[in-house]
C-alpha positions in Angstrom: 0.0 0.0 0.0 1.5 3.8 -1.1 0.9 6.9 -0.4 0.6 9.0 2.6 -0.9 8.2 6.5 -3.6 11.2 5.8 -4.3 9.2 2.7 -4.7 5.7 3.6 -7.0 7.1 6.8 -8.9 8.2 4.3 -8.9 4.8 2.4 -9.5 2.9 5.5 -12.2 5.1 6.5 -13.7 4.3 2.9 -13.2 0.8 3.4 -14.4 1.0 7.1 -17.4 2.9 6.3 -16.5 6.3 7.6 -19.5 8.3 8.7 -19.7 11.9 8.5 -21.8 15.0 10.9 -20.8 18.4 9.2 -16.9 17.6 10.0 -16.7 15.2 12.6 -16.6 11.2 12.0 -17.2 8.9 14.6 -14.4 7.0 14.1 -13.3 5.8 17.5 -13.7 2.2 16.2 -12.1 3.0 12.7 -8.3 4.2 15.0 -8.7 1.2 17.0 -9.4 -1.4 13.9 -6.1 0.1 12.1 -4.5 0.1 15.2 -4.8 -3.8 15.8 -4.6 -4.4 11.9 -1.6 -2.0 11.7 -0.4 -4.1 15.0 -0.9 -7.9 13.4 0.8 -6.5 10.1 -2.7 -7.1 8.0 -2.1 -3.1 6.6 0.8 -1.1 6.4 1.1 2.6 6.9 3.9 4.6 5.3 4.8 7.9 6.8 3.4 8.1 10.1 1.8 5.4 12.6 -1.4 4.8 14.0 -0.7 6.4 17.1 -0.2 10.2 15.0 -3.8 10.0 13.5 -6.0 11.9 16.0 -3.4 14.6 15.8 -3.4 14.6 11.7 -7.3 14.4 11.9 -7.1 17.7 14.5 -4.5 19.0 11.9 -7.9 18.5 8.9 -10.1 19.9 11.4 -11.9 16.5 11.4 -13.3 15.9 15.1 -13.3 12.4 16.0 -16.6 11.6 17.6 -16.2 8.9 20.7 -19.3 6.5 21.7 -21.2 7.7 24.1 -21.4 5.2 27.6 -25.5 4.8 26.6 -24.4 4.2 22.7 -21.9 1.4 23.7 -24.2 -0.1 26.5 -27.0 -0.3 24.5 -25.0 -1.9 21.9 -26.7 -5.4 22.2 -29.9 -3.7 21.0 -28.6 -3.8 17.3 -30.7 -6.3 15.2 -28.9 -9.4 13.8 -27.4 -8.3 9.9 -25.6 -9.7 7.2 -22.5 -7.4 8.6 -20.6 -9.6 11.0 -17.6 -6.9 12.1 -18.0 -5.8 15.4 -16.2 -2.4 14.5 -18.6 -2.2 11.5 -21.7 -2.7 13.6 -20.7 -0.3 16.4 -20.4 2.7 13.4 -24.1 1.2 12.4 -25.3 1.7 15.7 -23.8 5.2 16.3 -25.1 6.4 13.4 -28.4 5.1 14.5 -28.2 7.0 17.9 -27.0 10.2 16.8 -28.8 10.1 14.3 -25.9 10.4 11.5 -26.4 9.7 8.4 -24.4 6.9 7.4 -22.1 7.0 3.6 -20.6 3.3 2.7 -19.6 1.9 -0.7 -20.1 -1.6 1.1 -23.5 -3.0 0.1 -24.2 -4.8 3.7 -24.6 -1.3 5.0 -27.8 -1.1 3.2 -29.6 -4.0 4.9 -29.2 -1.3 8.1 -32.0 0.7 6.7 -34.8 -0.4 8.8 -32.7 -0.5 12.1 -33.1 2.8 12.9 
């Protein structure tokens, strides 16, 4: 994988079905995913390391939006889908709760429609 950290965040937040509220993204789950990926060697960043994207997200004015306690607790709620990834279903259910309006090129996201 090329190119630069700011560039592959935004990749992975493509691929990890970034969600977006004027110019925050609750991607809490999204650092921690490429975090343990980065970790296990599944992706490679060039450029910077996990660890450095909250402060290039600050740097693009991008606000990362944590789960609330009532968000994560209530978790469980979240009908059985098709999408299987924990991380996946925790950024289906914050966008739920919000409400935020979910954006995904990844066609499981769509079976979320009547969830919330």
């Amino acid at each position: 994988m090329g190119g630069l950290c700011a560039e592959q965040t935004e990749r992975a937040g493509e691929e990890g079905n970034s969600l977006r509220r004027k110019s925050g993204i609750p991607q809490y789950h999204l650092l921690l995913e490429i975090s343990l990926k980065f970790a296990i060697g599944k992706i490679e960043l060039e450029k910077c390391q996990p660890d450095e994207m909250p402060s290039i997200a600050e740097q693009m004015h991008i606000e990362i939006i944590q789960p609330t306690a009532q968000e994560t607790a209530s978790f469980h709620r979240l009908p059985k889908l098709r999408h299987k990834d924990p991380f996946d279903r925790m950024i289906i259910w914050q966008a739920i709760q919000q409400p935020l309006v979910l954006i995904s090129k990844d066609g499981d996201f769509q079976s979320t429609g009547n969830s919330g």
